[in-house]
C-alpha positions, 0 to 999 in steps of 0.5 A: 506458491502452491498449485493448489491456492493458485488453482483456486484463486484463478477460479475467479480471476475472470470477474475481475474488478467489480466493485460492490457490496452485496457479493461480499456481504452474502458470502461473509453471512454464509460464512457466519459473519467474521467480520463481526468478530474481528475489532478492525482499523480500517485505512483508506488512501491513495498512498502511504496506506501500507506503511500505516498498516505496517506501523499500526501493526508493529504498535499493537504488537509491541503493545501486546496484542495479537495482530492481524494485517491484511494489504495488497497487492502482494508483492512475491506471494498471495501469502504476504496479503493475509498476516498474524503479528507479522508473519504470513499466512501459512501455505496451508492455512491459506489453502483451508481457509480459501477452499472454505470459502469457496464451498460457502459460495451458494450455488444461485449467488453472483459469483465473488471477485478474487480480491472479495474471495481473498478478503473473506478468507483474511477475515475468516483466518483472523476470526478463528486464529482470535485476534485482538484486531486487525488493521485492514487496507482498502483495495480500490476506493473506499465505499464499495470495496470489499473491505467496508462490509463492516459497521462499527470500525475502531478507527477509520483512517483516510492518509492521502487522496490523489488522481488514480483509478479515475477510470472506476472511482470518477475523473476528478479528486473531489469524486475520488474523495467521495468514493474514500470517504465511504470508509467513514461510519457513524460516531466512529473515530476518523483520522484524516492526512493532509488532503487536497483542498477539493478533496478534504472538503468532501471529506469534512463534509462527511465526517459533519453528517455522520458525526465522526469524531475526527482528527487532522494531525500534523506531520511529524517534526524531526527531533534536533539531538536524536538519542541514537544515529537513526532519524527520530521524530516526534508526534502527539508528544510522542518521540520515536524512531522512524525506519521508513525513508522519504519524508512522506513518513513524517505524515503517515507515522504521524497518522498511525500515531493519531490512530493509536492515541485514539485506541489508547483513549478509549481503553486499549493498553498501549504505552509510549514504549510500545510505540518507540519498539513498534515503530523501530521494528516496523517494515515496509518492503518495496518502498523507497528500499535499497536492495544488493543486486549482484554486489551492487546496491540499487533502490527499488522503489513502487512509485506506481502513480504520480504521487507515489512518484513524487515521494520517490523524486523528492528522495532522489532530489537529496542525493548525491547523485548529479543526474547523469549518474542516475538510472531509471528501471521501469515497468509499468502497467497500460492504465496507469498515467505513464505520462504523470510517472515520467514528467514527475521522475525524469530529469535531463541526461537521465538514463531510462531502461523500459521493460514489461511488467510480467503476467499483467496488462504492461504497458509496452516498453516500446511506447513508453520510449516514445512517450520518454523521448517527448516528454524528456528530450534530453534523456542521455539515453532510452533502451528496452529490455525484454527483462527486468534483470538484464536492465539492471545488469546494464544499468549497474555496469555503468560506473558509479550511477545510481540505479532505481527500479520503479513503475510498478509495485508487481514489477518489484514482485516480480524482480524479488521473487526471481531474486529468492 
């Protein structure tokens, strides 16, 4: 990554978190509104948020229209935030356009968080590189993050709702569904995953004051003869290739699906074609993926919250790996509920490996063997490593285990951008 976007993106790295509207919403107007220029899909969630956008994507593309992503966190590079049909912003472009917004910033203005900065310039690219649309990921909660400066979104999705970020979205699931909710617009199309009974409720309740015509789809059912040895599945229909692993998918596919129906009713020109070729070519790196680490394959995989984690486990769960073979590599970060992670990952006579997520607020491996140790006993073994990579070297030692790299999405980043 360059000096340059580094030394800019730090300028507002202290203001940290600060949930709100009126900031983004003055830059963007000093910007010329481009948010106004760009057809959005706009996705909210606890999880599955970024394999919806990566499947919505792809779609579009294959349909024929010029994409623009925008998700985060990123895992190697600020780059990877801000995409055109799948491909990140150049290094460059992303120094034009974050040096312009930061020259909008008026001299008497409360001063933007670096997500809104990173936000506006996303719509700033997308706007002067003309679109078609753009699929956009929520950063925290819903209603007040910087993405929701919009009115009119083609389609809101909302995927998955569970206990994360208690501490700024409010301490129970129906508070947290509130907070996600707020994506939804008046008279605009919501699409809606399979939530928590606490949760759905408010959600539904939401969609009946601002009329939203809304959709509830079903997980995707595997297909019994697939045409080719990769796992096929079918929704709204439709038969497609699902590249993606974890049965988690069935659901998110099923909701960029749903989406897509939506568009293709209102006039947009895509076919069952671009469907299958979208969904075939769609990726989502650092998610339940295998990865070759000194000859070795390894699964790397997020699982930065306790849903996340039970997506992992399940995949875990279908493996041919007795427990004693299994390796844990983990990081994580202080506010994350370490106690949820464990009690949902580790399993008797498991090996866990702790280390510290680089460059953020980690929470100590030192403590986190403790925590391991009361909440599995029976671990084969607990050690701490001072670095992720001689972790996994100890770990892939051991013979015919599986290792799995978990904990914490900028733990993976990390980990990959050392593996370049």
């Amino acid at each position: 990554m360059s000096a340059e976007i580094d030394s800019i993106l730090k300028q507002f790295e202290r203001f940290g978190v600060n949930l709100g509207l009126d900031r983004i919403r003055r830059l963007l107007d000093d910007l010329g509104n481009p948010q106004q220029q760009v057809p959005l899909i706009h996705v909210a969630g606890t999880n599955g948020k970024g394999s919806v956008c990566a499947y919505l994507s792809a779609i579009l593309k294959a349909a024929g229209y010029r994409v623009g992503r925008y998700t985060s966190p990123h895992l190697i590079d600020w780059t990877e935030r801000i995409c055109i049909d799948d491909r990140p912003i150049s290094e460059p472009k992303l120094t034009e356009v974050l040096s312009q917004v930061r020259d909008a910033i008026a001299p008497d203005a409360e001063t933007p968080t670096q997500f809104e900065v990173i936000t506006a310039a996303a719509w700033l690219h997308f706007a002067r590189e003309g679109v078609d649309v753009a699929v956009m990921e929520v950063g925290l909660g819903g209603r007040l993050d910087a993405t929701n400066a919009i009115d009119r979104p083609l389609v809101s999705v909302i995927t998955s709702i569970g206990w994360e970020h208690w501490q700024r979205l409010g301490p129970t699931l129906a508070d947290i569904a509130g907070e996600k909710a707020g994506i939804l617009k008046s008279d605009c199309p919501a699409v809606v995953g399979n939530l928590p009974s606490e949760a759905i409720a408010v959600v539904r309740a939401k969609i009946a004051e601002l009329g939203c015509p809304a959709v509830f789809p079903a997980p995707a059912l595997p297909v019994a003869d697939p045409p080719d040895d990769r796992q096929w599945v079918r929704a709204e229909g439709i038969q497609y290739p699902l590249p993606l692993l974890g049965d988690v998918q069935l659901q998110n596919s099923a909701l960029a699906i749903a989406a897509i129906r939506v568009l293709r009713d209102r006039g947009w020109n895509i076919d069952d074609r671009a469907i299958v070729e979208g969904m075939s070519l769609a990726q989502w790196p650092g998610r339940l993926q295998y990865f070759m680490f000194h000859n070795t394959k390894i699964l790397i995989d997020g699982a930065h919250n306790t849903e996340a984690a039970k997506v992992l486990r399940r995949y875990v769960d279908r493996l041919d790996f007795t427990e004693n073979r299994i390796t844990w590599v983990m990081g994580m970060l202080s506010t994350k509920d370490r106690e949820g992670i464990f009690k949902t990952l580790l399993r008797s006579q498991n090996r866990l490996y702790l280390v510290p997520v680089p460059d953020h607020s980690s929470a100590i491996p030192e403590e986190l063997a403790e925590l391991a140790a009361q909440i599995c006993p029976d671990l084969a073994e607990i050690r701490c490593f001072p670095d992720v990579i001689p972790a996994l070297e100890a770990a892939i030692d051991l013979e015919e285990s599986l290792t799995i790299l978990c904990g914490s999405l900028y733990l993976l980043g990390y980990f990959l951008g050392k593996m370049r």
